[in-house]
N, C-alpha and C positions, 0 to 999 in steps of 0.2 A: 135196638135192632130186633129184627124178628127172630123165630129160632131158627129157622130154614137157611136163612141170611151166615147165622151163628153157626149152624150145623158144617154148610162150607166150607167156612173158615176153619173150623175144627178138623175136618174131614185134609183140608192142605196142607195142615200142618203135622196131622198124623202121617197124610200119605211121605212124609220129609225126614220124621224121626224115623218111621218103620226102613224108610229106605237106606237112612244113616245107619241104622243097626245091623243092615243089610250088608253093607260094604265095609260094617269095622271101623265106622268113624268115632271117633273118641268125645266124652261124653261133654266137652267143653265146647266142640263144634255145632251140638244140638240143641244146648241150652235153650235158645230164642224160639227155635220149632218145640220144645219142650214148653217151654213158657209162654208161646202162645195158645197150645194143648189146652195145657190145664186152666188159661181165661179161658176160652173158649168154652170148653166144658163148665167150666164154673158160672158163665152169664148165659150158657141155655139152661141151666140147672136155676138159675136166679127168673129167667123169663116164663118157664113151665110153671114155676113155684107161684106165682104173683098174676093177677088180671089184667091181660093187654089194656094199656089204655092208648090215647092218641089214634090218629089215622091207619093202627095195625090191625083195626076189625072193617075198616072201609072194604064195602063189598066181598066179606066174608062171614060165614054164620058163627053162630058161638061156638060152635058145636067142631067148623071146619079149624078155629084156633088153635080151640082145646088140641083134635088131634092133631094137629102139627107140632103144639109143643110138645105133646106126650112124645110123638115118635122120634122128633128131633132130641129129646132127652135119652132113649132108649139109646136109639143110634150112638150118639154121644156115649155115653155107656159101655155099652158094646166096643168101639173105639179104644176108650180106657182100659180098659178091658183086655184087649188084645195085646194094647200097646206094653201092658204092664207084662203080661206072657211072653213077649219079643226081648222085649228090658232085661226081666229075668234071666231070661234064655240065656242072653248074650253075657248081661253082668254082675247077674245074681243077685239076690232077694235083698240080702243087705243095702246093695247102691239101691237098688229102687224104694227102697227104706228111708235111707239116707238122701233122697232125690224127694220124695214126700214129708219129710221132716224139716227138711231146709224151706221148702216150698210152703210151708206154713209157717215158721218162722221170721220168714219175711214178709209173708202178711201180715203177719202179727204188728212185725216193727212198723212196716209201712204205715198201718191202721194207727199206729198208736203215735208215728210221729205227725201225721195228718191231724188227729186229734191236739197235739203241742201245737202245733202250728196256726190249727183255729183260737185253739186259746188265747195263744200271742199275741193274733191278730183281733182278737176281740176285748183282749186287754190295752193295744196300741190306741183303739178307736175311743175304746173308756176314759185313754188318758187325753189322746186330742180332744175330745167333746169338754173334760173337766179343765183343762189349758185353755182353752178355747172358750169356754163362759168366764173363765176368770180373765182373763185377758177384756175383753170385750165389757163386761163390767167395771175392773179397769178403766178404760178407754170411757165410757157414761159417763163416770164418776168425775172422772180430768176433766172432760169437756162442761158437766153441772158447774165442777167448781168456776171454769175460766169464765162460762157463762155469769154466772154469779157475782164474779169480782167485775168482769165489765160494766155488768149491770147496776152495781153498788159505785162506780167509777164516776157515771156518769149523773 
């Protein structure tokens, strides 16, 4: 996605949390507008960081990218930014502490069980391909011999 595209989605989900903070809603009902925040901010952070590639420079100059990710990054920022001053505000340094510490923590795990899960799955394919030749050689071999014994039969 583009940043601009990102920035939106960023920009609804804060206008959602600020407005929860607004009225006292408690912090398990904003979780998902929280946590789509911080993606959000985190893949215009990852698209500013990195060179559009694909159909995102179709009919725009280098130049018009660049400052779109910059600003859509800044903004974003900004956003954070605020949003963590409203947090504060409401529920003090510690939960938004505690709200950024959890929050990387389960990238963490996520990260790390996604990497288990490639493993898994590329240790399953290691062991079909090696099942899988032995079997099938196997199968040659029965068929050489039966071949064989026909052949001597007659």
């Amino acid at each position: 996605m583009d940043p601009l595209t990102l920035l939106a989605l960023a920009k609804g989900s804060y206008e959602a949390v600020k407005a929860g903070i607004a009225v006292g809603k408690e912090l398990q009902g904003m979780a998902g507008d929280l946590g789509s925040l911080f993606d959000s901010v985190g893949a215009i952070t990852r698209a500013a960081s990195q060179p559009p590639r694909g159909n995102m420079m179709l009919g725009k100059s280098a130049e018009q990218v660049a400052m779109e990710a910059y600003a859509a990054k800044a903004e974003a920022d900004q956003m954070l930014a605020d949003l963590k001053n409203h947090f504060v505000g409401e529920f003090g340094l510690g939960a938004w502490d505690q709200v950024v510490a959890a929050t990387t923590q389960i990238k963490k795990d996520r990260r790390a069980a996604a990497l288990q899960a490639q493993k898994e799955q590329e240790a399953l394919m290691a062991n079909v391909a090696t099942y899988g030749s032995a079997l099938l050689l196997f199968i040659v071999l029965v068929a050489c011999i039966l071949l064989a014994t026909i052949s001597l039969s007659h």
